[in-house]
C-alpha positions in Angstrom: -0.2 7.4 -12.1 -2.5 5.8 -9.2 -4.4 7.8 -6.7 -6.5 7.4 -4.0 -6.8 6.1 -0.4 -6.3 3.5 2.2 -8.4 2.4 5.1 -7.1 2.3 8.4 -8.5 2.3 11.5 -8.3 5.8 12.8 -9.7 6.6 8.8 -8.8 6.9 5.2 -5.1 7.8 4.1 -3.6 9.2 1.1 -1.7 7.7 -0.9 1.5 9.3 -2.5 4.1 8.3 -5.4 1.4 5.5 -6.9 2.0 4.0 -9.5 0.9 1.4 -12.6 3.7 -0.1 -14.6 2.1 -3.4 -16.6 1.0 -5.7 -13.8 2.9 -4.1 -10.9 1.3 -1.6 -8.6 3.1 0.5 -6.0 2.0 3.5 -3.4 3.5 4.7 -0.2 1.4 5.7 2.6 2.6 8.6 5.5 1.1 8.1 8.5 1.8 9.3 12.4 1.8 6.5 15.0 2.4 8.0 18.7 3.9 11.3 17.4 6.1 8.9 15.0 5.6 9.5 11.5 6.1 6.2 9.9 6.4 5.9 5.5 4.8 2.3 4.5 5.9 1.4 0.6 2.8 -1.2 -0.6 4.6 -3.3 -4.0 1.8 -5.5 -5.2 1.4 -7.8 -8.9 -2.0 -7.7 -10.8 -3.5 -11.8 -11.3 -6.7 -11.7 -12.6 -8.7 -10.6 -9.9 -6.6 -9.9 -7.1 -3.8 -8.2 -6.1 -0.9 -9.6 -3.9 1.2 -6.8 -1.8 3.8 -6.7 0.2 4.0 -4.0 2.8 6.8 -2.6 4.9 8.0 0.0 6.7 10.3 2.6 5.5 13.8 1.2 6.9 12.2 -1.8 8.2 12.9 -5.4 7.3 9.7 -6.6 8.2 7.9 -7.5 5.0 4.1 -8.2 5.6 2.0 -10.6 2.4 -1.6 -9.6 2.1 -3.8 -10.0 -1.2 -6.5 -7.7 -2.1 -9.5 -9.0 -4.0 -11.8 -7.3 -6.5 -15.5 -7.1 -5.2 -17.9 -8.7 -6.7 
């Protein structure tokens, strides 16, 4: 199970349905855009110190590639 938050711009954000399975990582995120509410599903693969994600929207098929490193 994977818990926690993300940072956005109008603050942090729950995440819901996380999970850990070997190297892959996955969370969704519900957020409200203009009286929308919008569901983003984050699918990411563990290499060594980073994480590469895709995002996208709920019924979307726009996919967006970022990669999230560890701090050091």
């Amino acid at each position: 199970k994977l818990t926690g938050t993300t940072s956005t711009p109008g603050g942090d954000v729950p995440i819901s349905d996380g999970t850990v399975k070997g190297d892959d990582v996955a969370f969704n995120v519900s957020m409200s855009f203009n009286g929308n509410d919008v569901k983003l599903i984050y699918k990411g693969k563990v290499a060594g110190d980073e994480i590469k994600f895709t995002r996208q929207r709920e019924g979307g098929d726009r996919v967006t590639d970022f990669v999230a490193k560890r701090a050091k």
